[in-house]
N, C-alpha and C positions, 0 to 999 in steps of 0.2 A: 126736255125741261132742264136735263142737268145741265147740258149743252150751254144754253141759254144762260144758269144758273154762273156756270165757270167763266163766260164771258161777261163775266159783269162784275169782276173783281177790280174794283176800282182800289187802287189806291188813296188815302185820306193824308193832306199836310196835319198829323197831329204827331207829336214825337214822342208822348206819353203814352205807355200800354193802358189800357181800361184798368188792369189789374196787377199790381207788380208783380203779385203770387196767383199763379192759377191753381188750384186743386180741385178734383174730381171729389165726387160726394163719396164717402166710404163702398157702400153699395149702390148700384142703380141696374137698371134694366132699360134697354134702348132699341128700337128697329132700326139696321142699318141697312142700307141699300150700298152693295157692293159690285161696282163697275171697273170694268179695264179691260190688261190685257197681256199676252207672255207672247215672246217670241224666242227660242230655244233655236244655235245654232243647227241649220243644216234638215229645219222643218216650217213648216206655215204658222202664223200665227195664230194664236188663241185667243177668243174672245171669253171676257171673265164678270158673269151677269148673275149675281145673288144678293136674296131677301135674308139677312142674318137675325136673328132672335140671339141680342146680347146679354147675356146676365153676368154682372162682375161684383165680388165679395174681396175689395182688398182686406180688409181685417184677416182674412184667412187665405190670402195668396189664393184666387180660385174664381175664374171665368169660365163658362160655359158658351158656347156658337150654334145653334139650331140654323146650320145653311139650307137653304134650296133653291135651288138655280142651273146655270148652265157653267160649263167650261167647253171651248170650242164647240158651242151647238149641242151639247151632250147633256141631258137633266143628269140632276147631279142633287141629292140627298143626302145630309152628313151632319153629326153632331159632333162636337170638340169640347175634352173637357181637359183644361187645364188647372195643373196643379205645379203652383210656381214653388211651393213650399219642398215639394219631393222631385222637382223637374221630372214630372211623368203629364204627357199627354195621351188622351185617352181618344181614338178615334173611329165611333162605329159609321158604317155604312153597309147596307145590305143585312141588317142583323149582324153584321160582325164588327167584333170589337178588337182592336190592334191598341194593343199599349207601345210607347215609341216614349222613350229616354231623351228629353232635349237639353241641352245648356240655355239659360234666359235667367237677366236678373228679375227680382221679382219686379211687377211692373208698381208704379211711383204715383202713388197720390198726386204729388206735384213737378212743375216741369224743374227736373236737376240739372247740374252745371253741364253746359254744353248746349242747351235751346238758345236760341239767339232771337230776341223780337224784330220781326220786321215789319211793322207798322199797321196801321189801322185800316181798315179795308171796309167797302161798302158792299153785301152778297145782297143780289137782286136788279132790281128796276127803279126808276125813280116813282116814287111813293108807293110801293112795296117792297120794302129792305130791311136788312138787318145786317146794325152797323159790328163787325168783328175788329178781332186783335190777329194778326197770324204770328204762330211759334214756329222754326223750326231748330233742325238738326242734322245731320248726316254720320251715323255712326262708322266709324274705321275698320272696325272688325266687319263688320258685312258688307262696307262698300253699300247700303241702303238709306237716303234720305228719306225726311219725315217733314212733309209741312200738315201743321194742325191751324186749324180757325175754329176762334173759339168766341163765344159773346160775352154780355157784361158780366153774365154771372159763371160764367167759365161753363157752360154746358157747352160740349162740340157741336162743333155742326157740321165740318168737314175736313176728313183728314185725308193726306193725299202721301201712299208711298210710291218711291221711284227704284229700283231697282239700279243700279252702277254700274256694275258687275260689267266684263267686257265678253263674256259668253252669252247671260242672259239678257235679255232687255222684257222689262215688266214695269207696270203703272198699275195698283189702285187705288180708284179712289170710294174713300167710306163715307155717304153723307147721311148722318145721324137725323133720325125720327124719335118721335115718343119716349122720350129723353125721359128718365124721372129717379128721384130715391127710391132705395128699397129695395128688396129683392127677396122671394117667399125662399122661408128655411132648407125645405127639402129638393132646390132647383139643381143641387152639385151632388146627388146622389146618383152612384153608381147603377147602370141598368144591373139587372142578375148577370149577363150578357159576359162584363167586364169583372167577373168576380173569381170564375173559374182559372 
């Protein structure tokens, strides 16, 4: 289906974004379906197959990830809880909990300077569609581009990163479900796990 889905980005002659400002809802909660794939010199590559439970609180710099999936064939179960405010991510699996110090600005309600529009695009079949805007980017420090498709009201629908990089080669792509406002209070609360 994604398959399908990704072959069907038509191009649209319209020169005007839907939106000139895209922004995300302050809070929302999303299923993403996370496909692709990593190929690390000098080994096979990896197949990259997960059902994500998104929960994002920009007001307070602070995402949550519920993965479960596969990496190269291997189930793979993991929570991620980011804290853009203290760059601390917090990453249990197996019961264990690993805190890991990263650098990341906090992530951007809306698209900041350096997204470049590149036109209007049809995702689907003909009379089953849904007409998008696509943004991208390519950031310099990580050598990692970003194209997002986004609709009229700026909910995602698919975002696609590619890796640069001349050691690694990686692609995934995120195609956003169950999109909505909101998100319940106590969802960024630390297991007992990550306290000690």
């Amino acid at each position: 289906m994604l398959a399908l889905l990704l072959l069907c980005f038509v191009p649209l002659a319209v020169a005007e974004p839907i939106t000139a400002k895209c922004c995300f809802p302050h809070k929302f909660t999303a299923v993403v379906m996370e496909n692709g794939g990593l190929k690390m010199p000098n080994a096979p590559a990896s197949g990259i197959d997960y059902v994500t439970h998104m929960y994002a609180d920009f007001d307070n710099s602070v995402m949550r990830w519920d993965r479960n999936g596969t990496t190269g064939g291997m189930p793979d179960v993991q929570t991620m809880y980011f804290n853009y405010t203290k760059h601390m991510l917090h990453f249990i699996k197996d019961g264990q909990c690993t805190p890991v110090t990263f650098v990341a600005p906090n992530p951007s309600l809306c698209f900041r300077e350096g997204y470049h529009y590149e036109g209007r695009h049809v995702l689907g079949s003909k009379g089953n569609n849904i007409i998008s805007d696509k943004w991208s980017r390519t950031s310099t420090a990580t050598n990692i581009s970003m194209s997002l498709y986004v609709s009229e009201d700026c909910t995602p629908l698919i975002q696609i990163y590619t890796d640069l990089a001349s050691a690694v080669r990686a692609q995934t792509i995120l195609t956003y479900t169950s999109f909505s406002e909101g998100v319940p209070d106590d969802m960024f609360n630390l297991p007992d796990s990550c306290q000690s």
